[in-house]
TIVO-2410 file (N, C-alpha, C; in nm, 3 decimals):
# residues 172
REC num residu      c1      c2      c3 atome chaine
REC   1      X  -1.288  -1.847  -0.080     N      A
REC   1      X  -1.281  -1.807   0.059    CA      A
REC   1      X  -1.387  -1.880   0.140     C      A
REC   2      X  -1.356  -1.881   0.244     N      A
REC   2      X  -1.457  -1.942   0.310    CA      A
REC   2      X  -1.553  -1.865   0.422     C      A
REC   3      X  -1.632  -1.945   0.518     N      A
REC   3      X  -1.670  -1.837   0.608    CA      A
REC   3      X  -1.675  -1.801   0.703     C      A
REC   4      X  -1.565  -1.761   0.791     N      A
REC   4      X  -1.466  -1.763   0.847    CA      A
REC   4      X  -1.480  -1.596   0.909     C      A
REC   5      X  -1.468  -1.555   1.005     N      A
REC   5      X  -1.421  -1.471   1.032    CA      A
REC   5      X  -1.266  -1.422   0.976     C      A
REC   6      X  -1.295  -1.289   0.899     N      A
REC   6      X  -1.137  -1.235   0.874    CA      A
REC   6      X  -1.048  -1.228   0.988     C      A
REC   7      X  -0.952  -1.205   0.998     N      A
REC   7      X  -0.862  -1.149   1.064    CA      A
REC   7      X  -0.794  -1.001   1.073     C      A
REC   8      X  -0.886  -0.918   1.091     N      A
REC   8      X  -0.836  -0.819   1.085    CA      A
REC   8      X  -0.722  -0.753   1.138     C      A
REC   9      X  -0.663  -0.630   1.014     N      A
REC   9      X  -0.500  -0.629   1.066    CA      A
REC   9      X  -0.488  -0.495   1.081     C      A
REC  10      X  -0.398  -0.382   1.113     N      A
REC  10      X  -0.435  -0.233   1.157    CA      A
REC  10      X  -0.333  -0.191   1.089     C      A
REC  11      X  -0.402  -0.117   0.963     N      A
REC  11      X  -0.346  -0.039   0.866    CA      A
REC  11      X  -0.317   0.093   0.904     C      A
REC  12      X  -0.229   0.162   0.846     N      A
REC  12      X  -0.161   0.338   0.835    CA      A
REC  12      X  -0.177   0.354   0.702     C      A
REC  13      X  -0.225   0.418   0.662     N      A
REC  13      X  -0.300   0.485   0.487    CA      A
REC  13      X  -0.198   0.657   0.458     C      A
REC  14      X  -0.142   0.672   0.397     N      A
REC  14      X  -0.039   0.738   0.375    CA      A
REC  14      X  -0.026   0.881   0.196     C      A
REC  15      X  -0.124   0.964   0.223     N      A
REC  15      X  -0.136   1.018   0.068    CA      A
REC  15      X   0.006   1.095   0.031     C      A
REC  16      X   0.115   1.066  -0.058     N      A
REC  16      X   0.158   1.132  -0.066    CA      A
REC  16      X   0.136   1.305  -0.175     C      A
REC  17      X   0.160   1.388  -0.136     N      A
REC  17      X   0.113   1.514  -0.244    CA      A
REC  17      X   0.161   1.601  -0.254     C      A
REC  18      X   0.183   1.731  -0.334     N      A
REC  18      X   0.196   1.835  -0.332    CA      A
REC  18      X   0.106   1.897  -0.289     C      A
REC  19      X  -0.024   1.915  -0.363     N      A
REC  19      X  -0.146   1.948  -0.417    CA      A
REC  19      X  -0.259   1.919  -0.350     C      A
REC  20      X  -0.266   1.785  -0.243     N      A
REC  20      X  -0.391   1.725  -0.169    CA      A
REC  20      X  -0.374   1.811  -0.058     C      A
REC  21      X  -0.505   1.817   0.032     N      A
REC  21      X  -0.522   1.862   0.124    CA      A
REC  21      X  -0.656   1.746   0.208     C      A
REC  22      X  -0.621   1.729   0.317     N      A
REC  22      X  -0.720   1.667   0.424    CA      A
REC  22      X  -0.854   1.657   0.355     C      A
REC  23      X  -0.906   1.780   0.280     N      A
REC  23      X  -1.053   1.803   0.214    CA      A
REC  23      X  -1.042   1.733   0.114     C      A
REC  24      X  -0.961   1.720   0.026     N      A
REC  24      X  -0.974   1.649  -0.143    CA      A
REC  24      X  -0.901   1.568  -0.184     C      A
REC  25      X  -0.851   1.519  -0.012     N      A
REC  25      X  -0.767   1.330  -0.065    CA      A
REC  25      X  -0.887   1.202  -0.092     C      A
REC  26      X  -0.948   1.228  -0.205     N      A
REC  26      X  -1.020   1.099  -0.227    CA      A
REC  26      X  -0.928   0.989  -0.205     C      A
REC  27      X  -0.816   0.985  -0.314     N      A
REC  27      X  -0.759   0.838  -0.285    CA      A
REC  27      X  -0.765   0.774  -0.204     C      A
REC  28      X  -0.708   0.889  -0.025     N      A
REC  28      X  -0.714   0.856   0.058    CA      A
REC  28      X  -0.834   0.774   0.129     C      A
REC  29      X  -0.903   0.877   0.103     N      A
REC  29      X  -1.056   0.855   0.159    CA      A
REC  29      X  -1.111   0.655   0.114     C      A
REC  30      X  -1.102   0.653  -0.086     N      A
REC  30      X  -1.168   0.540  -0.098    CA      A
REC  30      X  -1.043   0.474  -0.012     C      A
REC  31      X  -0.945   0.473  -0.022     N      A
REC  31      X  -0.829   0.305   0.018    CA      A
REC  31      X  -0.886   0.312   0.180     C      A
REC  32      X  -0.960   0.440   0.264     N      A
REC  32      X  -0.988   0.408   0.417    CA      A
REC  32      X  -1.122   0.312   0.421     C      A
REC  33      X  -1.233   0.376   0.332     N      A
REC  33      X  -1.362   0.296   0.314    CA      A
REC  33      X  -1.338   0.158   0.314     C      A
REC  34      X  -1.218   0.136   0.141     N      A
REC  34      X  -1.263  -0.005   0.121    CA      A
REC  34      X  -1.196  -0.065   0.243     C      A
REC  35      X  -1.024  -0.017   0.300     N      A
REC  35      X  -1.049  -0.109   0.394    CA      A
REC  35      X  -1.093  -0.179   0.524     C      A
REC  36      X  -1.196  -0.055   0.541     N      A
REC  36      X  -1.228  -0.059   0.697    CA      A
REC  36      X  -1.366  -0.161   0.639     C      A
REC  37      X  -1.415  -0.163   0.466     N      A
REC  37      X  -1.558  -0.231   0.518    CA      A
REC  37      X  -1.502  -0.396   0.443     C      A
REC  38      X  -1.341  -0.401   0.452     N      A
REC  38      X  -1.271  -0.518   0.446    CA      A
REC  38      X  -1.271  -0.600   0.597     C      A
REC  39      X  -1.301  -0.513   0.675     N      A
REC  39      X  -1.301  -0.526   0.822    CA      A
REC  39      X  -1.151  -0.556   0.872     C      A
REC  40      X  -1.050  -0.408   0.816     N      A
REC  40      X  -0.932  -0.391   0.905    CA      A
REC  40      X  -1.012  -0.207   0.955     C      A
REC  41      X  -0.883  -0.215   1.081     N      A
REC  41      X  -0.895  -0.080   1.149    CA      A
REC  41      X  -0.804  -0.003   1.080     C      A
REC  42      X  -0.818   0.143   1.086     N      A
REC  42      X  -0.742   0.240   1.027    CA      A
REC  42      X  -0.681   0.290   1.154     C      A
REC  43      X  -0.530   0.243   1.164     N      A
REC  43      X  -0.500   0.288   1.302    CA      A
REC  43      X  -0.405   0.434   1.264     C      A
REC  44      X  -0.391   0.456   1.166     N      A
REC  44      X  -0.301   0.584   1.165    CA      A
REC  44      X  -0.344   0.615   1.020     C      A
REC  45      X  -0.341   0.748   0.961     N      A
REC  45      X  -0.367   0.817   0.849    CA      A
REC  45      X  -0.283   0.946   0.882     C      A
REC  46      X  -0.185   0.948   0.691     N      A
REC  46      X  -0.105   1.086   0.677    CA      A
REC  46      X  -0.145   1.125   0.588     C      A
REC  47      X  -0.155   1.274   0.564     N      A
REC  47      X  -0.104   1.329   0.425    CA      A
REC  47      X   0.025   1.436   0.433     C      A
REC  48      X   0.122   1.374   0.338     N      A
REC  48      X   0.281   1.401   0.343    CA      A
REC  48      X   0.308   1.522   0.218     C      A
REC  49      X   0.414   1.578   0.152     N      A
REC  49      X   0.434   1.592   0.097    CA      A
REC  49      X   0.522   1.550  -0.006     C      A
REC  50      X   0.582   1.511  -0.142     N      A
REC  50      X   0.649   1.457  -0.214    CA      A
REC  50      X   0.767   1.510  -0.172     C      A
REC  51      X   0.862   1.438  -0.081     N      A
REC  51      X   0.989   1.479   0.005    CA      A
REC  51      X   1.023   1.323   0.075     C      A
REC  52      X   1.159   1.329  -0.001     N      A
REC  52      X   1.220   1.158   0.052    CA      A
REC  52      X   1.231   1.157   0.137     C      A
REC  53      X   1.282   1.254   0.256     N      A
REC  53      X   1.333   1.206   0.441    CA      A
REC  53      X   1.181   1.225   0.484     C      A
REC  54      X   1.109   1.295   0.461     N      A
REC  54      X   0.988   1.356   0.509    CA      A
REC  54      X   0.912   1.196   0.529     C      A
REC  55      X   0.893   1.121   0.405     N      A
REC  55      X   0.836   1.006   0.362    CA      A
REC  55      X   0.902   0.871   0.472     C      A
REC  56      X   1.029   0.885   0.426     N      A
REC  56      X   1.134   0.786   0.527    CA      A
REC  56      X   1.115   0.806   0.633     C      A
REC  57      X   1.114   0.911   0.710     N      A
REC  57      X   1.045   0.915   0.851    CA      A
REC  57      X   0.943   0.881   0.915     C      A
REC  58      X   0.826   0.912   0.859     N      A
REC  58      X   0.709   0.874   0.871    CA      A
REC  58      X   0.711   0.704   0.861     C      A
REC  59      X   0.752   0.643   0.760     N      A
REC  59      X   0.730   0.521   0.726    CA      A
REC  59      X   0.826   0.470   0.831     C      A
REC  60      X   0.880   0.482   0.853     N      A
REC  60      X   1.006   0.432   0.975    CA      A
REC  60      X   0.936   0.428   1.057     C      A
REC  61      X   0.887   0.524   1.133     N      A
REC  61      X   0.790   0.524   1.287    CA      A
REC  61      X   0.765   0.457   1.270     C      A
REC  62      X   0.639   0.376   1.112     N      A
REC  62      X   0.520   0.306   1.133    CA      A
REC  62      X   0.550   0.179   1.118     C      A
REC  63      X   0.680   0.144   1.075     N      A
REC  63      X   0.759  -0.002   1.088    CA      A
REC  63      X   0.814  -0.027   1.155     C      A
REC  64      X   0.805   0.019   1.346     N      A
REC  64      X   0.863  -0.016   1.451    CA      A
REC  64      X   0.763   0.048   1.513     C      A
REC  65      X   0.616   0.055   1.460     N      A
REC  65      X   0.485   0.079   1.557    CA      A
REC  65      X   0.421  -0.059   1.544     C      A
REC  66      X   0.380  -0.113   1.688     N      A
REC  66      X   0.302  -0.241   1.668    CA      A
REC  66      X   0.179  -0.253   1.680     C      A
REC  67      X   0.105  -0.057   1.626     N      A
REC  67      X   0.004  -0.044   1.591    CA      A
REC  67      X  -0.056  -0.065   1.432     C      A
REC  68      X   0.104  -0.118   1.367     N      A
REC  68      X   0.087  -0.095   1.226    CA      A
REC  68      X   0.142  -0.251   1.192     C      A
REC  69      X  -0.007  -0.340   1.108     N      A
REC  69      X   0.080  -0.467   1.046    CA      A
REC  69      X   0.080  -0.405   0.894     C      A
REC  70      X   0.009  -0.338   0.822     N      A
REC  70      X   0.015  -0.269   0.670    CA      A
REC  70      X   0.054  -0.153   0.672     C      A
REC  71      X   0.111  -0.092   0.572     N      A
REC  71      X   0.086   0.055   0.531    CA      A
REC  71      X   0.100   0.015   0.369     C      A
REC  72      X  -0.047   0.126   0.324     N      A
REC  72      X  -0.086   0.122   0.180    CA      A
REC  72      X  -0.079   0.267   0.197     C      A
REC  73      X   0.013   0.348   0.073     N      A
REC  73      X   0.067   0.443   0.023    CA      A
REC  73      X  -0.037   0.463  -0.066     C      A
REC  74      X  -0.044   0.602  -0.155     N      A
REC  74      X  -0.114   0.619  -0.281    CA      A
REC  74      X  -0.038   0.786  -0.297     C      A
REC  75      X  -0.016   0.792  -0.416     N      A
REC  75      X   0.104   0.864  -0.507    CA      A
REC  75      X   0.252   0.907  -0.494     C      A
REC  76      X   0.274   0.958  -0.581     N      A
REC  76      X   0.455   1.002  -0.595    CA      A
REC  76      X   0.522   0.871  -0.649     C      A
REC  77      X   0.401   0.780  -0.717     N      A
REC  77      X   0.505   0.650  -0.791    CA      A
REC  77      X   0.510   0.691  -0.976     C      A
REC  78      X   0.513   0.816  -1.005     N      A
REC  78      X   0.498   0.850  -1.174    CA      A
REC  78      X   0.663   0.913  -1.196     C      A
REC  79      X   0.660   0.990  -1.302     N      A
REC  79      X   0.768   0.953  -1.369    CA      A
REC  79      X   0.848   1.127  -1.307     C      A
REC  80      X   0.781   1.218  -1.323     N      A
REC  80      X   0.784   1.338  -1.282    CA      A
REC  80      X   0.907   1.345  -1.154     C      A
REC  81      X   0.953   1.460  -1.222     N      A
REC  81      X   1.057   1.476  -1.094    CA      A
REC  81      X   1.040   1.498  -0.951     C      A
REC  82      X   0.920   1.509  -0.913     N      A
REC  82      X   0.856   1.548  -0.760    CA      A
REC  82      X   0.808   1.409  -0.726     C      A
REC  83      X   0.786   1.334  -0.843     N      A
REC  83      X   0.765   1.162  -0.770    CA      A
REC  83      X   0.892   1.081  -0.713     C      A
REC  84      X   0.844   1.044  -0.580     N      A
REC  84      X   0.962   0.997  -0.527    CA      A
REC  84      X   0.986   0.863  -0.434     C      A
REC  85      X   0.818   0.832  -0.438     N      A
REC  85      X   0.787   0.763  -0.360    CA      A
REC  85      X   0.845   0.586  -0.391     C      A
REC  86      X   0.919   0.561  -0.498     N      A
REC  86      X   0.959   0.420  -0.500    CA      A
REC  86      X   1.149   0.472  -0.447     C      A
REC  87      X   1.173   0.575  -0.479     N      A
REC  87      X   1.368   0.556  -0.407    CA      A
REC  87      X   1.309   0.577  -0.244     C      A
REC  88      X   1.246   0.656  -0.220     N      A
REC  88      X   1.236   0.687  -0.021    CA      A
REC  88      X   1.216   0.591  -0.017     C      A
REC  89      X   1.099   0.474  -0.024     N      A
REC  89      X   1.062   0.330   0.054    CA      A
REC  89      X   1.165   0.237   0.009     C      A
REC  90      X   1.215   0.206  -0.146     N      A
REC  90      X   1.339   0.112  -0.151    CA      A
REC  90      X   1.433   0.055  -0.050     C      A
REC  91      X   1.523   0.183  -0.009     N      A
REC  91      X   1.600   0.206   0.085    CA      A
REC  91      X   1.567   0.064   0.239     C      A
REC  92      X   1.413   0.102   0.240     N      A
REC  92      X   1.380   0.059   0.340    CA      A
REC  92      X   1.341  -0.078   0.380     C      A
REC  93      X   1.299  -0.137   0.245     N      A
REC  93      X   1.274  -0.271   0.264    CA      A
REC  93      X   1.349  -0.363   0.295     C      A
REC  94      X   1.313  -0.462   0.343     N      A
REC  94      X   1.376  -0.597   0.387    CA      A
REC  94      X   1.410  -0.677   0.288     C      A
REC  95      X   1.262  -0.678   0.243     N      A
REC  95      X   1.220  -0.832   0.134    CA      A
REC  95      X   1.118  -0.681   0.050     C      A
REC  96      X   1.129  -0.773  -0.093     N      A
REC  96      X   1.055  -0.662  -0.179    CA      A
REC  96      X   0.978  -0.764  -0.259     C      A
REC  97      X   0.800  -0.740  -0.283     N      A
REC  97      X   0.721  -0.839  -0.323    CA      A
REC  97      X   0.698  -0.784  -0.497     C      A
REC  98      X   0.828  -0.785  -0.559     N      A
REC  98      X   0.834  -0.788  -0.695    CA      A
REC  98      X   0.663  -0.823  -0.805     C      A
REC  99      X   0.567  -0.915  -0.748     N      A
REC  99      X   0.474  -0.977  -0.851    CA      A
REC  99      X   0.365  -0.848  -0.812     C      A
REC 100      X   0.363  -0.751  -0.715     N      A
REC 100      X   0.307  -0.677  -0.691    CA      A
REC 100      X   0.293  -0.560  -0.789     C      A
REC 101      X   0.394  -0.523  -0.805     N      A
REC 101      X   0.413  -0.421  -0.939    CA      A
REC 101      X   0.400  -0.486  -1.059     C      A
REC 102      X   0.436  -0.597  -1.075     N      A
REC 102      X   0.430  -0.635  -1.220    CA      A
REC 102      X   0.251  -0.671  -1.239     C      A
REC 103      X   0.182  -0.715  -1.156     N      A
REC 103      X   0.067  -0.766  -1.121    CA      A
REC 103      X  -0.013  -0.658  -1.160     C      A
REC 104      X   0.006  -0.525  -1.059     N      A
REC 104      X  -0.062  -0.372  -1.079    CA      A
REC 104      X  -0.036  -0.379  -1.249     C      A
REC 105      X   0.036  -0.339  -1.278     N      A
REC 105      X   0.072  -0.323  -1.421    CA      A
REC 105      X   0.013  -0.365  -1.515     C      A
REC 106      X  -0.010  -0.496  -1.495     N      A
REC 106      X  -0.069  -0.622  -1.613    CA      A
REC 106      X  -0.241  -0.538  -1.580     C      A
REC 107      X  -0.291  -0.538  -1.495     N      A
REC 107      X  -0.412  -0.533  -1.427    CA      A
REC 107      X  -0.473  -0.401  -1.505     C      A
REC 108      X  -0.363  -0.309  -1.486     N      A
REC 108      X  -0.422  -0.180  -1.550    CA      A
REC 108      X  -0.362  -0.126  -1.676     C      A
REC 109      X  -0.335  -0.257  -1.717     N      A
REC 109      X  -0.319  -0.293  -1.876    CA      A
REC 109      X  -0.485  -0.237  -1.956     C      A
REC 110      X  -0.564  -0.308  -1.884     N      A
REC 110      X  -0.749  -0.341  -1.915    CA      A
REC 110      X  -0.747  -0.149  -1.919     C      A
REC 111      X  -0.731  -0.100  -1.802     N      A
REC 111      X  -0.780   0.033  -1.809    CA      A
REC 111      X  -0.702   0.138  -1.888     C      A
REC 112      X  -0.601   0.153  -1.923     N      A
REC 112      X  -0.512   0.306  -1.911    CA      A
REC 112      X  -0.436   0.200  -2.045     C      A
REC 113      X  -0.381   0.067  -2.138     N      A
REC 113      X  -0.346   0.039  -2.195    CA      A
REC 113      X  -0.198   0.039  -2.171     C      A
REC 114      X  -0.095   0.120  -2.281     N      A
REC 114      X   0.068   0.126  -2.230    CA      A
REC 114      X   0.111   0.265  -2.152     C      A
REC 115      X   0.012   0.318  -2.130     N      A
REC 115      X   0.030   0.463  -2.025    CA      A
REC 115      X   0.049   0.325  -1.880     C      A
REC 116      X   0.019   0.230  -1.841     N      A
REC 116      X   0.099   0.153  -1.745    CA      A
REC 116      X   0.216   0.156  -1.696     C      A
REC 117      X   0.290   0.150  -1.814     N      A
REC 117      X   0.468   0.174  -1.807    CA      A
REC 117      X   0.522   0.279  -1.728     C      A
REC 118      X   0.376   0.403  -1.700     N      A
REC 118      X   0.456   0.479  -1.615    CA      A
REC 118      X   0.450   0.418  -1.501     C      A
REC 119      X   0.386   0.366  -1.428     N      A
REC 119      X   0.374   0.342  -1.282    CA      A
REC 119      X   0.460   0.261  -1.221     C      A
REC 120      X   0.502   0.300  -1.109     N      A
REC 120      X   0.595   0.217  -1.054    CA      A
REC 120      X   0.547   0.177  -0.905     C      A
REC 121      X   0.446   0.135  -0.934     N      A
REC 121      X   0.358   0.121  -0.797    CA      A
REC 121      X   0.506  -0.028  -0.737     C      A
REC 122      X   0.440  -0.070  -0.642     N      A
REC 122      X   0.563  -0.164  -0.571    CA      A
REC 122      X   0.508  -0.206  -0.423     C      A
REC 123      X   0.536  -0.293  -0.377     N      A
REC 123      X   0.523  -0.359  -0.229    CA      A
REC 123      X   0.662  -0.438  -0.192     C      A
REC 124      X   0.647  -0.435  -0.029     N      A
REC 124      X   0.773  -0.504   0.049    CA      A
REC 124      X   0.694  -0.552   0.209     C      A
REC 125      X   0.830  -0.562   0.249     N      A
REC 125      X   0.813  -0.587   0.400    CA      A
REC 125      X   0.946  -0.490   0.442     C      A
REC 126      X   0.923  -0.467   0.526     N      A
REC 126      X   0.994  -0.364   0.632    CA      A
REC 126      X   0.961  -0.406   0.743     C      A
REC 127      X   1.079  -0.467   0.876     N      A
REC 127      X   1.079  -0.516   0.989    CA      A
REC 127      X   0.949  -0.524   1.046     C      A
REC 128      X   0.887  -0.631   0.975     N      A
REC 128      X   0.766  -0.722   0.979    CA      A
REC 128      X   0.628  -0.676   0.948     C      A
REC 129      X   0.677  -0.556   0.896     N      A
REC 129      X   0.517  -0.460   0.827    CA      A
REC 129      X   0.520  -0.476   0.662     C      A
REC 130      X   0.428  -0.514   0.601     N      A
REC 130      X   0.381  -0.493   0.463    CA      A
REC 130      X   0.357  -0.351   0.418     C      A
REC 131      X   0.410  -0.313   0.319     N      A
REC 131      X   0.421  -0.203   0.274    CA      A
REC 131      X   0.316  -0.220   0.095     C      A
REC 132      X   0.253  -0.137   0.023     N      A
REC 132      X   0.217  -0.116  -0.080    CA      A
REC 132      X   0.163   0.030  -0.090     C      A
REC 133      X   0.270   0.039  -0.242     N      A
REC 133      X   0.274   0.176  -0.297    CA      A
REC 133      X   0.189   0.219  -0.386     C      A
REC 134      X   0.071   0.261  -0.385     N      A
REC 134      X  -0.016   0.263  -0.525    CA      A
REC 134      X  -0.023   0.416  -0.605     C      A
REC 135      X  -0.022   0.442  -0.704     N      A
REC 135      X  -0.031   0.543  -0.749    CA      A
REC 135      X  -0.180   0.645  -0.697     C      A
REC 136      X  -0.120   0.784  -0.725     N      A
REC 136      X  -0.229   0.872  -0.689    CA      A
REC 136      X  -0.363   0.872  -0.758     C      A
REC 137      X  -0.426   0.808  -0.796     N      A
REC 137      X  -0.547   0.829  -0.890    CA      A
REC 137      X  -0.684   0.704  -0.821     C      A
REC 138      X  -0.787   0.786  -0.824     N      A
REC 138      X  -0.907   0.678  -0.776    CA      A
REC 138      X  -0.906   0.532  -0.810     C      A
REC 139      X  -0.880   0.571  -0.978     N      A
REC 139      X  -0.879   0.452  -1.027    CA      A
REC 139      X  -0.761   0.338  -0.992     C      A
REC 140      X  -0.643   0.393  -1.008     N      A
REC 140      X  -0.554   0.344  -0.957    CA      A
REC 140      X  -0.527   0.234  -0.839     C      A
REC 141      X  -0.631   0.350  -0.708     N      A
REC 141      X  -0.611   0.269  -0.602    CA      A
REC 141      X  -0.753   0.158  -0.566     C      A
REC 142      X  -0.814   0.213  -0.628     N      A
REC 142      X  -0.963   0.064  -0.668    CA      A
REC 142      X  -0.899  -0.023  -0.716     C      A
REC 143      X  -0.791  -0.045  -0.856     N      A
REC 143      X  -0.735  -0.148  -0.883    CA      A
REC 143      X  -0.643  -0.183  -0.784     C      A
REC 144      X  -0.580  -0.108  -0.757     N      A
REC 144      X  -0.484  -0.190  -0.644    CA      A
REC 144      X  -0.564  -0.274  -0.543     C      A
REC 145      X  -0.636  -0.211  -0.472     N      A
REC 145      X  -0.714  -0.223  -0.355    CA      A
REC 145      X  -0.821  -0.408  -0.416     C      A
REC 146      X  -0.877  -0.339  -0.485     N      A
REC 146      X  -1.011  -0.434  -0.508    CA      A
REC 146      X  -0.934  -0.589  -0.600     C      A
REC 147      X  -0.838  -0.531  -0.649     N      A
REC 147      X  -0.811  -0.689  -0.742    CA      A
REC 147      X  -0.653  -0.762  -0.669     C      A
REC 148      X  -0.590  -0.696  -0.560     N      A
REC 148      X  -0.447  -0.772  -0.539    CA      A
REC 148      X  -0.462  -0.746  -0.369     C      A
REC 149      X  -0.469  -0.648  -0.318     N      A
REC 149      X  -0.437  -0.617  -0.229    CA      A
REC 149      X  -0.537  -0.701  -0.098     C      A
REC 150      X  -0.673  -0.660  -0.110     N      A
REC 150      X  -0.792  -0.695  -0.041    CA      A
REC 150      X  -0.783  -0.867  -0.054     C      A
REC 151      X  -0.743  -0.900  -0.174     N      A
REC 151      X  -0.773  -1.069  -0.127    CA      A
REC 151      X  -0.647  -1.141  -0.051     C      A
REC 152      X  -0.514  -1.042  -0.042     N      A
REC 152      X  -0.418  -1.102  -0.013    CA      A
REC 152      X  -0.443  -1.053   0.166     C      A
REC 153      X  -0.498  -0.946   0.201     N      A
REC 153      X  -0.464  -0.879   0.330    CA      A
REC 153      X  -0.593  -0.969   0.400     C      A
REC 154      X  -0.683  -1.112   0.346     N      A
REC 154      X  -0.807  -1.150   0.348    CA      A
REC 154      X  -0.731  -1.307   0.378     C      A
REC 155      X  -0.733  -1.290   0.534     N      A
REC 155      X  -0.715  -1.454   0.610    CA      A
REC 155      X  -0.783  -1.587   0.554     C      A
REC 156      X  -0.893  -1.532   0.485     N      A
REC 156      X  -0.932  -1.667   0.410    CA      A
REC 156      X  -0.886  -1.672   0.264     C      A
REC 157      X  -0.851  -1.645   0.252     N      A
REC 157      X  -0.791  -1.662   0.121    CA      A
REC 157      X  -0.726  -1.734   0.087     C      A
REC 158      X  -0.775  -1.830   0.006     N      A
REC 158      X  -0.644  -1.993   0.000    CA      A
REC 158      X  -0.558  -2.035  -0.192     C      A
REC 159      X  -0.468  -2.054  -0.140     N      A
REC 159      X  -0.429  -2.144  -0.069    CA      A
REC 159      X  -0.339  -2.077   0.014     C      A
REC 160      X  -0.312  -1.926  -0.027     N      A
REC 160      X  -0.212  -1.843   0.076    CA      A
REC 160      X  -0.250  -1.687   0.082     C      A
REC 161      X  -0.223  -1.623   0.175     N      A
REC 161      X  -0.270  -1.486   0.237    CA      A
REC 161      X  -0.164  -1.449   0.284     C      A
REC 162      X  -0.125  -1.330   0.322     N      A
REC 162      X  -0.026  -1.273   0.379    CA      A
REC 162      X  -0.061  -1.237   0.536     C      A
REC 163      X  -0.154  -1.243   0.610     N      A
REC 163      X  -0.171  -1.216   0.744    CA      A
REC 163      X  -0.131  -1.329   0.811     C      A
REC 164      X  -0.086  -1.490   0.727     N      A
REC 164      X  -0.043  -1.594   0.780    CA      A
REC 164      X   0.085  -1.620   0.791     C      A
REC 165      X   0.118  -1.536   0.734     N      A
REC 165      X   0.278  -1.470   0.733    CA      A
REC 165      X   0.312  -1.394   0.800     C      A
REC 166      X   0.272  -1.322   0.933     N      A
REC 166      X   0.309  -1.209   0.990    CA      A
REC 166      X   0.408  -1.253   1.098     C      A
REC 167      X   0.344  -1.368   1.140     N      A
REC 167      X   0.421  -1.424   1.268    CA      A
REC 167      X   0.573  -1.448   1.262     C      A
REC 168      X   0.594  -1.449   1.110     N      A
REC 168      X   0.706  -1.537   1.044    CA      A
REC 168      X   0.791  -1.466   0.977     C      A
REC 169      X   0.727  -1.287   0.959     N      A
REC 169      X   0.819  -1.171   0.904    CA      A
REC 169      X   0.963  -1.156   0.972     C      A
REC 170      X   0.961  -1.168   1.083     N      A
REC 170      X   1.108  -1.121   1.161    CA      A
REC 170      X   1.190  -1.259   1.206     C      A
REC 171      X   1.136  -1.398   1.113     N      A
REC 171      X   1.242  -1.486   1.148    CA      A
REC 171      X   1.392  -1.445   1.083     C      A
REC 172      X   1.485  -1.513   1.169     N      A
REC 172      X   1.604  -1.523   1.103    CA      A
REC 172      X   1.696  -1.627   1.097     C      A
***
């Protein structure tokens, strides 16, 4: 990277839960830290419940808000019948960034071994917003966050970044 001013881009941070409440969404909390001291703004923050239209709605607003170039998700990607969070966003994508999940996966190979296989973490684009789904767990979203996400959402980042791509989401 070089040294460069980032480009900062204005994220929506999204917990999905049964169980979380405003007080004890860490996930939430670290994915706002790391990315605000990534130097993006946190322009919108939810906590939802594990409910497909509930989810689809929300995410809909925020992919025809042009307050939102990201939204990074964290849980409802496990195996459990209340996880739901990879069929609600499917539906929705445009373009789907396949090396994202396989990437998460390999990554937290190092930590958690073949308990990996459950996760179905995942990323896309949706009418010109980046989407990534990370599972509910601290650890989880540190790996997402700190080893794939942060260097790609990071304008200097070469030989390619995804904020150099934004202009170019809604060609046709």
């Amino acid at each position: 990277m070089d040294n460069t001013q980032i480009q900062p881009l204005k994220l929506a941070l999204l917990t999905i839960s049964d169980s979380r409440t405003a007080d004890n969404d860490t996930s939430g909390d670290l994915l706002q830290q790391r990315a605000e001291s990534a130097g993006h703004q946190i322009t919108a923050r939810s906590l939802l419940p594990d409910d497909c239209y509930v989810l689809r709605a929300q995410l809909s607003n925020w992919f025809i808000d042009d307050d939102v170039d990201v939204i990074v998700t964290t849980g409802g990607t496990g195996l459990t019948g209340r996880d739901g969070t990879p069929e609600a966003v499917a539906p929705l994508l445009d373009k789907t960034i396949d090396g994202f999940g396989e990437m998460f996966r390999m990554l937290s190979w190092d930590e958690i071994g073949t308990s990996t296989l459950q996760s179905r973490a995942l990323a896309g684009v949706a009418n010109g917003t980046y989407i990534f789904c990370l599972p509910g767990s601290n650890n989880a979203c540190a790996t997402g966050w700190d080893k794939i996400i942060e260097a790609q959402l990071d304008s200097r980042t070469k030989p390619c970044n995804l904020p150099m791509l934004i202009s170019r989401l809604k060609e046709s």
